[in-house]
N, C-alpha and C positions, 0 to 999 in steps of 0.2 A: 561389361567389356567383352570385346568379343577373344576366343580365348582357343586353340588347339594345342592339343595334347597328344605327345607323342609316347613309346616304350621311353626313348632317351631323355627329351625334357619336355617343359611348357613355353608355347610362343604366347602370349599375351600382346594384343593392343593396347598400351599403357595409354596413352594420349593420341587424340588423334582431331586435326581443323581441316573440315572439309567446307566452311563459308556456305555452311547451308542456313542457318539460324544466325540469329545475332552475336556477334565475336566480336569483341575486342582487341583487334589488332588496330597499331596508329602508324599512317605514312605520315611521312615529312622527306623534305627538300634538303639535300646537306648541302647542298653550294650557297644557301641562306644562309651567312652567317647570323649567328644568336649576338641581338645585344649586348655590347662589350661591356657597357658603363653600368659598374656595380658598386658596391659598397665594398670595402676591403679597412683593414684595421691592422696593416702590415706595416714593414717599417717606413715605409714611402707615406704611410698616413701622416696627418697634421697633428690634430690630438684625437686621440680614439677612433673612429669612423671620418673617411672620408671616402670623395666620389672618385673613382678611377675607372678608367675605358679601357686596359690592360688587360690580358689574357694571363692568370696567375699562372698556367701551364709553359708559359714560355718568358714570363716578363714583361710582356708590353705588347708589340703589334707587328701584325706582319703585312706585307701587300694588298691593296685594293682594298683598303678599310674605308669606310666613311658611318661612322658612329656619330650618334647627336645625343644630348641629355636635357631633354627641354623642362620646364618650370611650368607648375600647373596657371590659369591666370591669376595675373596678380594687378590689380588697383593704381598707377603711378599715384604717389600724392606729389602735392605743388614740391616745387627743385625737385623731384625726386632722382635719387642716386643710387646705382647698383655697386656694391660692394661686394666683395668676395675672396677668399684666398687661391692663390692662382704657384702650381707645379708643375712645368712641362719638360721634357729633356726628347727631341727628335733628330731626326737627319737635318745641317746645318742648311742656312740659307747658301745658292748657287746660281749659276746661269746654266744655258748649253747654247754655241751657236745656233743650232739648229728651233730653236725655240728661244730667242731672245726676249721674249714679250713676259716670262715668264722669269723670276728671281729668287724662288724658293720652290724646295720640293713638298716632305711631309707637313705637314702642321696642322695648328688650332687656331678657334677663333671665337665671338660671340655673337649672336645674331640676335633679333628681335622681331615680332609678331607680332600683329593689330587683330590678325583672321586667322589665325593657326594653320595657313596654306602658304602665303608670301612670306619669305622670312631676307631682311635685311643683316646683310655684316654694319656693326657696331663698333667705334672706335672709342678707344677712352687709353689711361696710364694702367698698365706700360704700355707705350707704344707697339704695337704690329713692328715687329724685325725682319717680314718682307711684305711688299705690296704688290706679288701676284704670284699665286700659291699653284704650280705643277699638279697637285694632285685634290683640288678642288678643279681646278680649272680644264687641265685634260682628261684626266682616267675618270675623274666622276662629270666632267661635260658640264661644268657652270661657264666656262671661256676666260679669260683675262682678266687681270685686275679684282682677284679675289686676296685681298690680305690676311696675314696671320704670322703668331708666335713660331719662329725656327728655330733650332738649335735648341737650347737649353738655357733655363732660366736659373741652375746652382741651388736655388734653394725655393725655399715657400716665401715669395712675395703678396702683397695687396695689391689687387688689383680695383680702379674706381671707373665708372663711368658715369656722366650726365646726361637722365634721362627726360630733362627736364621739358624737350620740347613731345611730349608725351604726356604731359600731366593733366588729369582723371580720366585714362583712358585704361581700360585693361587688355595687357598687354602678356606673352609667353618669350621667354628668354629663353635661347639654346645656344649651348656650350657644343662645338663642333670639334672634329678630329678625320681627319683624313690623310691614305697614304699613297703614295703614287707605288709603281709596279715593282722599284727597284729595291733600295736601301729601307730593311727591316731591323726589327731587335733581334735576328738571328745574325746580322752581321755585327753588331755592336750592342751587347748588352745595358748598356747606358741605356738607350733609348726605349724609356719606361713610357713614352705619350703624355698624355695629360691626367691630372688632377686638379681638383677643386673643390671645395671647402669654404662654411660659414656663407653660405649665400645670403647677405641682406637685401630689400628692398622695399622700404614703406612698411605694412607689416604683415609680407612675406621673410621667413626663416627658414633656413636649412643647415641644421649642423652636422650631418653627415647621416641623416634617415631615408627612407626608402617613402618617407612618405610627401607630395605634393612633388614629387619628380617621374620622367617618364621617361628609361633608356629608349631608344629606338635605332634603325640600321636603315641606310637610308640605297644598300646595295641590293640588288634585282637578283634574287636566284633561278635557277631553272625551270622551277616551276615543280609540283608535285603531280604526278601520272600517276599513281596505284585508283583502280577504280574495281567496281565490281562488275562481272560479264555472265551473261546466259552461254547455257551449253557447257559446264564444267566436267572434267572425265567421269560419267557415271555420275553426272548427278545434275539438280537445275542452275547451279553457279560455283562461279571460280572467281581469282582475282586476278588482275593484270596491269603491267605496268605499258599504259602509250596512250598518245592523244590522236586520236578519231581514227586508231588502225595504223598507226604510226609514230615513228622514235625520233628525233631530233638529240644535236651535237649539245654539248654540254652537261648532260643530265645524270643524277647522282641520285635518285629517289632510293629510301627505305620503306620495308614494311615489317613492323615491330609488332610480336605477339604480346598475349598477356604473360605473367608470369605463373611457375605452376609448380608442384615440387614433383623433383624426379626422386623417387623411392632408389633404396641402397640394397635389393632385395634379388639384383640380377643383373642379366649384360641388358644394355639399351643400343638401338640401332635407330637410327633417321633415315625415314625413306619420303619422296611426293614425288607426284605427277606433274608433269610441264611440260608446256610447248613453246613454239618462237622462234622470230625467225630476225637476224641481226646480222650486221658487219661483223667482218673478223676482228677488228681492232675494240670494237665493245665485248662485254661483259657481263654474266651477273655471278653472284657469289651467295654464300650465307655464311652467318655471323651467331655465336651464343655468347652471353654472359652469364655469371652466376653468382648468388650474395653469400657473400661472407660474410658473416657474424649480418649487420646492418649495412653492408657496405658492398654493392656491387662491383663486379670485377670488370676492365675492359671488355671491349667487345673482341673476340680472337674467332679466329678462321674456324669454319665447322670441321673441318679435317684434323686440325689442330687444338682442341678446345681448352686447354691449359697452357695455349703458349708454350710446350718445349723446345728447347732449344736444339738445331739441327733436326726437326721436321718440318715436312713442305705444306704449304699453305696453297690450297689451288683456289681458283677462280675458274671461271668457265663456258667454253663457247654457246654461244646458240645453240638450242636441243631440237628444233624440227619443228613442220606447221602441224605435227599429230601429236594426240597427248603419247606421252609414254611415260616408265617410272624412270626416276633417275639410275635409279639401280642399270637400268637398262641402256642407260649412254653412256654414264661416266662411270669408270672404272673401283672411284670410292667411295661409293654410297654400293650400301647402307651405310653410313657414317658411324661410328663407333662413339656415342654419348657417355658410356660407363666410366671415364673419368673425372665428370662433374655428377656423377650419382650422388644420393644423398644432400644436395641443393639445390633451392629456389635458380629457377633457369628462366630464361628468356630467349627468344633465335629473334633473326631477323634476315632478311632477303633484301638483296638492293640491284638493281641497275647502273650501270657504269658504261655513257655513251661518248663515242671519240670525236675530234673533233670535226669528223666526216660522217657522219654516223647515216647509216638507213636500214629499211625494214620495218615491222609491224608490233617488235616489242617482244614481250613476254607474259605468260601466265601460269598459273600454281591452284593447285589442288589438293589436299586427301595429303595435307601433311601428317606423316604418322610416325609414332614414335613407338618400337616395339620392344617388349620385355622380355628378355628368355631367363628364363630359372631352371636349374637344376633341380630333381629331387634328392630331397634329405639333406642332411645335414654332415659336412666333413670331419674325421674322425677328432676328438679330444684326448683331454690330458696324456697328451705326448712329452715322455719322458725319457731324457737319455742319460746311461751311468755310463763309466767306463772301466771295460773288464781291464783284469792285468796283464793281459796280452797288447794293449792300446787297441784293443777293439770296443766298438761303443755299439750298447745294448740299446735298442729304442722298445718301449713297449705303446700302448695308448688302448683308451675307449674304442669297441669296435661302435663303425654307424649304425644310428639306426634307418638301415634302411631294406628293404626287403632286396633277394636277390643278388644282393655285394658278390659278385664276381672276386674281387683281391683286395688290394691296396696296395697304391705305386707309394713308394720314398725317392724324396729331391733332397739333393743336398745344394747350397749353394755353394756358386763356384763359378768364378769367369763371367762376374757382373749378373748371373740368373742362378736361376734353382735348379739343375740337373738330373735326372732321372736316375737314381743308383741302382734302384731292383724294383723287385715284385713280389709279394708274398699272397699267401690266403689265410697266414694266422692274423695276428693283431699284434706282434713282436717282430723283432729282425736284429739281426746283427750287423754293421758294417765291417767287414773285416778289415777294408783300406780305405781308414777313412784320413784326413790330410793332415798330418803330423805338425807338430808344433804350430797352429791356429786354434781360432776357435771354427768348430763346423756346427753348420744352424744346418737344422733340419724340417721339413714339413712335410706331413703324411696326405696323400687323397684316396678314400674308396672310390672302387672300379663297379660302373653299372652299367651293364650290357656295352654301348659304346662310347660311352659318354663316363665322366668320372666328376667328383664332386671338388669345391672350390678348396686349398689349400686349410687344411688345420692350423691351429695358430702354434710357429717357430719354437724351436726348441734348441740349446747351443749346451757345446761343452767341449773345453778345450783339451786338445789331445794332442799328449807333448811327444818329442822327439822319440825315435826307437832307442837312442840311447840317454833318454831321461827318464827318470823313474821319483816318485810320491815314499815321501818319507814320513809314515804315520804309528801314531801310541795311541791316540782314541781308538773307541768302540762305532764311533757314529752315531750315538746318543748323547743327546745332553741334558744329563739330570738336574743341571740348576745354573745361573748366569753369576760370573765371577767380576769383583771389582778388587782392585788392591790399593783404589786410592789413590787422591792427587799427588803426582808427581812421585809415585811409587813405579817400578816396576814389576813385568813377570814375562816368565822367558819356559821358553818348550827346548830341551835340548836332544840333537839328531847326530848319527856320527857318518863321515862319507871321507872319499880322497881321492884327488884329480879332479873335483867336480863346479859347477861352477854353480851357486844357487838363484833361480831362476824365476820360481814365483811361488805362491802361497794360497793357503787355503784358509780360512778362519770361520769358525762356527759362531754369531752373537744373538746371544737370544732377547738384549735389547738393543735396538741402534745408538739412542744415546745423540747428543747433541754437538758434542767436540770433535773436530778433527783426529784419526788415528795418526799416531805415533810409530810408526816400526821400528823396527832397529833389528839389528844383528850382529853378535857378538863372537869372539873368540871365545876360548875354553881355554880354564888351565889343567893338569895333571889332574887335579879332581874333580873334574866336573863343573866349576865353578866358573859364572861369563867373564870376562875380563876387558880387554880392548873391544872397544866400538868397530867393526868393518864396515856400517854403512848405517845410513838414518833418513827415511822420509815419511812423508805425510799422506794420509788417503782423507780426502770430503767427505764429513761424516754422510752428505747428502745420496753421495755417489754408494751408498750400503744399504742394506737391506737385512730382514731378520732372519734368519737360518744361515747358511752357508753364501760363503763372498771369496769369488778369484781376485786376488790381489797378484798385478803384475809388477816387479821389481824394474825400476828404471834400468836401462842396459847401462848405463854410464858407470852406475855404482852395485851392480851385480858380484858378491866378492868369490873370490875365487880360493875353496876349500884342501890345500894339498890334501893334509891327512889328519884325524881327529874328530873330536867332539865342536860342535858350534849350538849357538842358541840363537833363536827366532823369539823375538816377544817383540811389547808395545810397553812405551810408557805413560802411564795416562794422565789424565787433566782433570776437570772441572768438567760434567758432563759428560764421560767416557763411555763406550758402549759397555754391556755386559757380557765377557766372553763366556762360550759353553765350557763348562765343564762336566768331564766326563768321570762320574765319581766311581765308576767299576774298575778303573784300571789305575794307576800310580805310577809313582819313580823316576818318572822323567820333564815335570816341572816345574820351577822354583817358584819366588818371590824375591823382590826386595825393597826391605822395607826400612825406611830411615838409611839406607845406606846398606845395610847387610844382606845377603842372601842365604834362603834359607827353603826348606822343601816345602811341597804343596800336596796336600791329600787331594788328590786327585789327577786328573793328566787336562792341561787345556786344552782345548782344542783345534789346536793351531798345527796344521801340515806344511808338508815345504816339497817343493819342486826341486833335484838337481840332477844337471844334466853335465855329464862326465865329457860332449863332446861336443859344445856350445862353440869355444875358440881352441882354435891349433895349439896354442899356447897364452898362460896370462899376459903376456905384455903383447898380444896381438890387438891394432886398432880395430873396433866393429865398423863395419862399412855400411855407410848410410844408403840406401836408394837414390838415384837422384833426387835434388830439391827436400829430401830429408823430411818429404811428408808424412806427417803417421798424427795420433793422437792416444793421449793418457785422461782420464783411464779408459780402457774397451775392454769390455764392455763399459755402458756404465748406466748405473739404476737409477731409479726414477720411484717414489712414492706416492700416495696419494695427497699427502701434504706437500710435496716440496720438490722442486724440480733439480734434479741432480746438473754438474757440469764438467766436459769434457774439453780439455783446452787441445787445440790442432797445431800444431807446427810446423814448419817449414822454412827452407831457408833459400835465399836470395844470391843468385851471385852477381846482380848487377840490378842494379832501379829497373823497375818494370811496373805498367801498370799490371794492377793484380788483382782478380776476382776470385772472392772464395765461396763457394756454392753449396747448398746441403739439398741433395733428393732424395727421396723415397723411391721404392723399390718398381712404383710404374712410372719413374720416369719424370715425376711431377717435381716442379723446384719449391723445396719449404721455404729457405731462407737463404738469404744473400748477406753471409757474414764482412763480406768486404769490397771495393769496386773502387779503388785508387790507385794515383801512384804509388810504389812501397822502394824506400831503400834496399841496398844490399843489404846481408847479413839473416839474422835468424829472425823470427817473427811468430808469437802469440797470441791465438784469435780465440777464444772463450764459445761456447754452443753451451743454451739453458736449456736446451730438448723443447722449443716454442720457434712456431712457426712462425710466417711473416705478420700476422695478427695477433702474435703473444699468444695464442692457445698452443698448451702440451701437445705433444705430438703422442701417437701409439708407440705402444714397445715394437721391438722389431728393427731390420736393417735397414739403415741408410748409407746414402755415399756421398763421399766430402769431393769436390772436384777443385782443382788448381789452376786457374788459368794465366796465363800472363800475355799479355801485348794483344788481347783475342783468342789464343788458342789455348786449348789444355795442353795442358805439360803432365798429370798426373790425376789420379785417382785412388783412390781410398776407401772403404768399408767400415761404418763400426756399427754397433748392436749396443741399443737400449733396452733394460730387463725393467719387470719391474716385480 
């Protein structure tokens, strides 16, 4: 590969078709439509497989269709009789003055063959429910007096014909379908076209196999123009799309590469050479798709190559009768590939001519797809504590790379990661970093002008200037503690005016059961007494070391003055909390019912914050639409994929889409896309994208939309 190298980074030619040697790219005709009549086993089927001429992408059929499904030869024997089962539902029989000769629109019908070129319409039970078919007879040009099936037959009939003046003759049977220009299944879902099933005849058989039938399409497409030509930019060929130095109206050709993988190793850009010269009303455009898991994705715009939502998709005039690069007409190319990195891709190029169309066409050269990489590698194990000041310490691995100029720190904030300073150590402080959140962080080393891709995020929530961490551990945990089904243990903290806010828990095993919180009053001695509040964390959503636990706002209790306890009651597979066996005297058990002291301190901290509400009976004021989700964070192991449920509420039916993206923009998954009543609404996220694969730790944004537009937006962060 050919390869330049700069102080700042490396360009690489990653791939590059210049149609000099043998390629594998394939043109085709898109105004041909493909063979409707397939096998399908949906619920329109008879018993298990049958024949349908239906487009599963829409239900049935749309304009200008004329589909056939003919029978390979078959033998008539003496009376011989065609049998069949027969499902059809179309546009109903009609007239128009203007075309009286005619008495139905869409339909089917059955024809017969002696030469597999002449083919006869065929009568038999049920009768033909009109006798001259609109869209045989005009749009497809057979003239009057073609009969056939209209309207709807309700269910799966038998259908008989007598073939008997045909007998020992071998003969081809087609099952026909045609649509005139107007009434389609996009206006009436009903009209699913035709089915058929159990073909008998002497002794031909078909009970819904692919074998001794043969779809065919019996409509005219534009024709295919990709050819190959002498004289390519800089070299002995190129390709083009036009026939003898010229374009004509109607034409849709593609020209489809092989497929090939793009590496995840740097940024990818598209660049090629082209000429041509067209009307302004034609076009040509390019197209990638890319496989997931076994399963390729649509074809989406090259500007656009993940479909997001709210970017432009161009298309593009005529470039000129001289080669030049694209880079050098249109304004977006190099086209930005790097978000289908990392999979099997495909492009394709097409022509799109109006119905006026003129000129000489188009040609393509020296497609090339370039790699730029960074040197070294972006700083690690980036780690953030938080001083007592509510300033948060980051330290990390410095790179290894020769020459590191600094290292910039981003914090996120305002949907991106923002630039907060600049060091030349391999620590930093934030001094103001954003209070009551969580702040994610990510470090890049600085080289010469150029700086290296993001380190992998780092979060930690930093509570209000006037909240403060209520702590009796050491920060070690010398052994994991259980007190047993349906026992309790409780850490007790003393505070007043304050409101408690969240928590901190050390487990040095995660354990299998749902946690239990709880928190309690105090009496005169120390001792827990009244319940203040009780919920539950997924044992899923935990991890081993240290876990923020946020306290629902609804039942956050509000401490005047005194002693309280924080503990869990456990269950049947409970984690093992740390304990911290250096220090004591501040948490109990209880066991059978009693409480009693514990050699050693759990390791359970608590968040309160003295100026949370103006006052306890102040309502907390939701954001509009009251989006938010619990828990956030929320963790992810290698076994088992944690769950964060999102909320929101409704003040009146709206349709409702609820969106999950990643941080460039890309949509994982579409947790919703209905109507929704008013009121509140709970939507569950398994951290698995639209193909069930785990997604990576790191931030995502949940998006709200109703009627079409966003209403709201959202943030939360999976650890693992």
């Amino acid at each position: 590969m050919e390869e330049t190298i700069s102080q700042e980074r490396s360009e690489t030619i990653f791939w590059q078709e210049s149609f000099e040697e043998a390629y594998e790219w394939t043109s085709y005709d898109a105004t041909l439509t493909d063979a409707a009549w397939h096998i399908t086993n949906n619920d329109l089927a008879y018993q298990g497989n049958s024949w349908w001429m239906g487009d599963p992408a829409i239900g049935g059929y749309l304009d200008h269709v004329y589909v056939v499904l003919d029978t390979d030869p078959i033998l008539v024997p003496e009376n011989g009789t065609l049998t069949f089962k027969l499902y059809y539902s179309c546009e109903p029989a009609g007239t128009d003055s203007s075309t009286p000769e005619y008495n139905g629109w869409d339909g089917c019908n059955v024809r017969i063959s002696t030469d597999g070129e002449t083919w006869n319409v065929i009568s038999g039970a049920p009768a033909y429910t009109a006798s001259s078919l609109y869209s045989f007879g005009v749009e497809h040009g057979e003239g009057p007096n073609v009969p056939g099936w209209t309207g709807a037959s309700e269910e799966w009939i038998d259908a008989e014909f007598d073939l008997s003046a045909y007998n020992g003759q071998n003969v081809q049977i087609r099952f026909a379908f045609a649509s005139d220009p107007a009434t389609n299944t996009s206006d009436n879902s009903d009209y699913v076209g035709m089915l058929v099933d159990d073909i008998q005849l002497g002794s031909f058989q078909n009970v819904g196999s692919t074998t001794n039938m043969i779809p065919g399409n019996m409509v005219e497409g534009g024709g295919d123009h990709w050819h190959e030509i002498a004289n390519g930019y800089e070299s002995a060929t190129a390709v083009e799309c036009s026939e003898a130095g010229f374009i004509d109206s109607g034409w849709e050709n593609y020209f489809e590469s092989e497929q090939f993988f793009l590496d995840d190793e740097g940024e990818y850009a598209l660049d090629c050479y082209l000429k041509g010269t067209f009307d302004a009303d034609s076009y040509w455009g390019c197209e990638v798709s890319y496989r997931l898991g076994n399963i390729w994705s649509d074809w989406y715009n090259i500007t656009n190559p993940t479909n997001l939502p709210d970017v432009e998709n161009y298309v593009f005039a005529a470039p000129g009768d001289s080669w030049q690069a694209a880079s050098e007409i249109y304004d977006v190319f190099p086209v930005d590939l790097t978000a289908v990195s990392g999979h099997y891709v495909k492009l394709r190029i097409y022509l799109k001519t109006s119905d006026e169309a003129s000129g000489n066409g188009i040609s393509f050269d020296d497609f090339t797809i370039t790699e730029t990489t960074y040197p070294g590698d972006a700083p690690t194990n980036l780690i953030a504590t938080l001083n007592e000041d509510h300033s948060v310490n980051l330290e990390w691995i410095s790179s290894d790379i020769p020459e590191v100029l600094g290292y910039n720190i981003y914090r996120f904030e305002n949907e991106q990661y923002e630039m907060v300073s600049t060091t030349t150590e391999s620590n930093f402080i934030d001094e103001n970093p954003i209070n009551e959140t969580i702040n994610t962080y990510v470090v890049t080393a600085s080289y010469i002008e150029e700086e290296t891709d993001y380190s992998e995020p780092t979060s930690i929530f930093v509570p209000a200037d006037t909240a403060s961490w209520l702590i009796h551990d050491d920060g070690t945990s010398e052994s994991g503690y259980n007190v047993g089904t349906l026992n309790k243990m409780a850490v007790g903290f003393e505070t007043e005016n304050s409101y408690v806010t969240h928590l901190q828990i050390y487990l040095q095993d995660v354990g299998t059961a749902d946690l239990n919180f709880k928190i309690w009053n105090s009496d005169a001695i120390g001792i827990p007494t009244d319940e203040l509040c009780s919920w539950y964390v997924d044992a899923e959503t935990l991890q081993t070391g240290w876990n923020f636990i946020f306290i629902p706002e609804d039942i956050r209790p509000f401490i005047e003055e005194g002693t309280f306890h924080v503990g869990l009651q456990e269950f049947t597979g409970s984690a093992l909390v740390g304990l911290d066996e250096d220090t004591a005297g501040n948490s109990l058990v209880n066991v059978d019912g009693t409480w009693g002291n514990l050699s050693g301190n759990l390791m359970i901290r608590t968040l309160v914050d003295v100026d949370q509400l103006s006052s306890p009976s102040e309502q907390i004021e939701l954001p509009d639409y009251a989006l938010h989700n619990y828990p956030n964070p929320f963790y992810a192991n290698s076994a088992s994929r944690a769950a964060t449920t999102i909320s929101f509420n409704l003040p009146d039916a709206k349709f409702t889409q609820l969106e999950i993206y990643n941080l460039r923009g890309q949509k994982v998954k579409t947790l919703a896309a209905e109507k929704m009543s008013s009121g509140e609404h709970n939507l569950a996220w398994d951290g698995k994208d639209a193909q069930q694969k785990s997604v990576s730790s790191g931030i995502y944004f949940y998006r709200l939309n109703l009627d079409g537009k966003t209403v709201a937006n959202k943030k939360l962060l999976i650890l693992k």
